[in-house]
C-alpha positions as CSV (number, residue, x, y, z in Angstrom):
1,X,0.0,0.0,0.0
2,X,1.3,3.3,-1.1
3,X,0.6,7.0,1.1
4,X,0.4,10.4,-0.2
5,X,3.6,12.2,0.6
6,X,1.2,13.8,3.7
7,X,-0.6,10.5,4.3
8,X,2.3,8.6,6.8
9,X,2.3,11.7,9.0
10,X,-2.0,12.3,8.7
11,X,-2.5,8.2,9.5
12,X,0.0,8.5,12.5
13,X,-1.7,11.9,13.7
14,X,-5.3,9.9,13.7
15,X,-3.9,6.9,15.4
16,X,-2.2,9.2,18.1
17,X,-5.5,11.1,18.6
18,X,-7.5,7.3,19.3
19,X,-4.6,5.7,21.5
20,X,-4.4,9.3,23.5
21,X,-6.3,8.3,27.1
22,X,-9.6,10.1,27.6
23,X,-9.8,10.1,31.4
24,X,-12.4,7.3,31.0
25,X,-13.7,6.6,34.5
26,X,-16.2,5.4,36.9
27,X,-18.3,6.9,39.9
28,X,-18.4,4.0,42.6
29,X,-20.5,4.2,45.4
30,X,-20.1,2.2,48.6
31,X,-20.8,1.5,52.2
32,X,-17.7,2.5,54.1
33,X,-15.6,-0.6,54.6
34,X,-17.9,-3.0,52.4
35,X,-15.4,-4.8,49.5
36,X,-18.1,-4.6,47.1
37,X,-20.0,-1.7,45.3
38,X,-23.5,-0.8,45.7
39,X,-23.9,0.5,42.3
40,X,-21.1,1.9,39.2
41,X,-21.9,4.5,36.8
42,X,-19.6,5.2,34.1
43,X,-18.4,8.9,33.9
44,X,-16.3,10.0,30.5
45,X,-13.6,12.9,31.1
46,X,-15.4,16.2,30.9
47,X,-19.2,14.9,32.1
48,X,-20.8,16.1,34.6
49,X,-23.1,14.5,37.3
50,X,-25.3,15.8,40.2
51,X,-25.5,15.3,43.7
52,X,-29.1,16.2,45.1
53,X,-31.3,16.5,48.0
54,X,-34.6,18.2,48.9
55,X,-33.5,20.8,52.1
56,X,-34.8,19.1,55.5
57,X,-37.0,21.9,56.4
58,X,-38.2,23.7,53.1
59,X,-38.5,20.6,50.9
60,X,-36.6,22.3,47.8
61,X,-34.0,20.5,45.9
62,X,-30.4,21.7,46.4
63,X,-27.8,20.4,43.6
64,X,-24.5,20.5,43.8
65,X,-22.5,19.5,40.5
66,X,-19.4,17.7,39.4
67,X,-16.9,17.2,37.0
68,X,-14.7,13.9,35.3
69,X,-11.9,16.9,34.9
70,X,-8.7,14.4,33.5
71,X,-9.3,11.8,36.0
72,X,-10.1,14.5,39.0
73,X,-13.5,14.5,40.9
74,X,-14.1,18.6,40.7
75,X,-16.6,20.0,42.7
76,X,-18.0,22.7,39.4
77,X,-21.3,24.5,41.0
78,X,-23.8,24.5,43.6
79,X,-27.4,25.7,43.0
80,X,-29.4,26.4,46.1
81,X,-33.4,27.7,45.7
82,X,-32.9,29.9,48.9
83,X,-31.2,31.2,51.9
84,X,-32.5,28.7,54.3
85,X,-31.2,27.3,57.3
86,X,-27.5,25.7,56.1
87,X,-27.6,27.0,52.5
88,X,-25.3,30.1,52.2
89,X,-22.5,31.2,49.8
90,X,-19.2,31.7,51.5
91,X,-17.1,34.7,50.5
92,X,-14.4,33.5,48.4
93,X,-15.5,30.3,47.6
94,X,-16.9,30.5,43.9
95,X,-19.0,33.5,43.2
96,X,-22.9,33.9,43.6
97,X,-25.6,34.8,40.7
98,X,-29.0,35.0,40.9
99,X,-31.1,31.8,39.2
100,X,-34.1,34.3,38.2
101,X,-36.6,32.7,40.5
102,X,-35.3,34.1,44.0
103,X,-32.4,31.7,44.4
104,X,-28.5,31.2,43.3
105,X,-26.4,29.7,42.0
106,X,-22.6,29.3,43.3
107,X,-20.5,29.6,39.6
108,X,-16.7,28.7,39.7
109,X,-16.0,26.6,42.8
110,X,-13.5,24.3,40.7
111,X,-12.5,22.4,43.9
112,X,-10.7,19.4,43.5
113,X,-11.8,17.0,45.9
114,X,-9.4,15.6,47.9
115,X,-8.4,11.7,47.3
116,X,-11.0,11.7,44.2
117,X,-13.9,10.8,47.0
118,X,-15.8,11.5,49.7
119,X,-18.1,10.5,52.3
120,X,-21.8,11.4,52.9
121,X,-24.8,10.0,54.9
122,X,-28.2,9.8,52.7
123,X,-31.1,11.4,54.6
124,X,-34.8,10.2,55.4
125,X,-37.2,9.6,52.4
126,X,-38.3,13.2,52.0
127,X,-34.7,14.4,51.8
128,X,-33.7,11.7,49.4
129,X,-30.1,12.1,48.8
130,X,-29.5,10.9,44.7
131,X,-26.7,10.8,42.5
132,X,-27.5,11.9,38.8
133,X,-25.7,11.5,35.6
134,X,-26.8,12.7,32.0
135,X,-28.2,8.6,31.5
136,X,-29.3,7.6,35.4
137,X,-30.9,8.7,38.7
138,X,-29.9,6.4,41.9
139,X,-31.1,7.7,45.2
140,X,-28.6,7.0,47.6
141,X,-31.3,7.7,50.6
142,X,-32.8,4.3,48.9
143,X,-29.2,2.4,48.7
144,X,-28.4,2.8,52.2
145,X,-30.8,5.3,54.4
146,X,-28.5,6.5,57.4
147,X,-25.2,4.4,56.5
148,X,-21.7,6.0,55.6
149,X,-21.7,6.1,51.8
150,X,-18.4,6.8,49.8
151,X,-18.4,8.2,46.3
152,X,-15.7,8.2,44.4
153,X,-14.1,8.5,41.0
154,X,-12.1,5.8,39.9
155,X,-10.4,6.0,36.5
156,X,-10.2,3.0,33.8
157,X,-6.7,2.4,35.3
158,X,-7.1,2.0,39.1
């Protein structure tokens, strides 16, 4: 087989760009100190997924959203409906904008978090804690009501 004089360098440029790793990973989610997962979602490099709740005294959902950024679990942006009791932006942290409907949002957190996991403990039914990606919905509060949960993002090679 014969190549263009520009066809070598073009056919090694395109191999290069499928071989090159795309951060492919996985969300895992746990009981803390259980060897085996309750549930795996895949997560590409660069999507996004949700953790949410409904507030324990006003009922509203509160998001807070997260980013596969090359193999790093990134805290991106909170949205919070109001100024109830635990919901507040922090000075410094991000910066606040309105959502139009008399809430906020917290824009630019960009917080790594720390060891690519962390550790949270899904409420009562009403609150119902749930993890969201753009193709599933898993309510944590239904996996393990009460119990030490740890979500994390493991890439392809871990």
């Amino acid at each position: 087989m014969s190549f263009a004089p520009w066809g070598r360098p073009l056919a090694a440029l395109l191999l290069g760009l499928i071989a090159a790793p795309v951060w492919a990973g996985q969300l895992v989610i746990s009981l803390v100190g259980a060897d085996e997962p309750l549930a795996r979602l895949p997560i590409a490099e660069g999507s996004r997924w949700s953790i949410l709740w409904n507030h324990s005294v006003q009922g509203f959902e509160v998001e807070d959203i997260y980013e596969n950024r090359g193999g790093t679990m990134v805290l991106v942006r909170s949205h919070l409906p109001d100024f109830a009791a635990g919901l507040d932006h922090i000075p410094g942290r991000g910066r606040q904008v309105s959502d139009g409907m008399g809430g906020y949002w917290i824009e630019d957190l960009d917080e790594p978090v720390p060891g690519n996991a962390y550790v949270l403990r899904p409420g009562r039914p009403a609150v119902n804690h749930r993890l969201r990606t753009e193709t599933d919905e898993i309510s944590l509060t239904a996996l393990a009501e009460h119990a030490r949960v740890r979500i994390a993002l493991q890439t392809d090679d871990e």
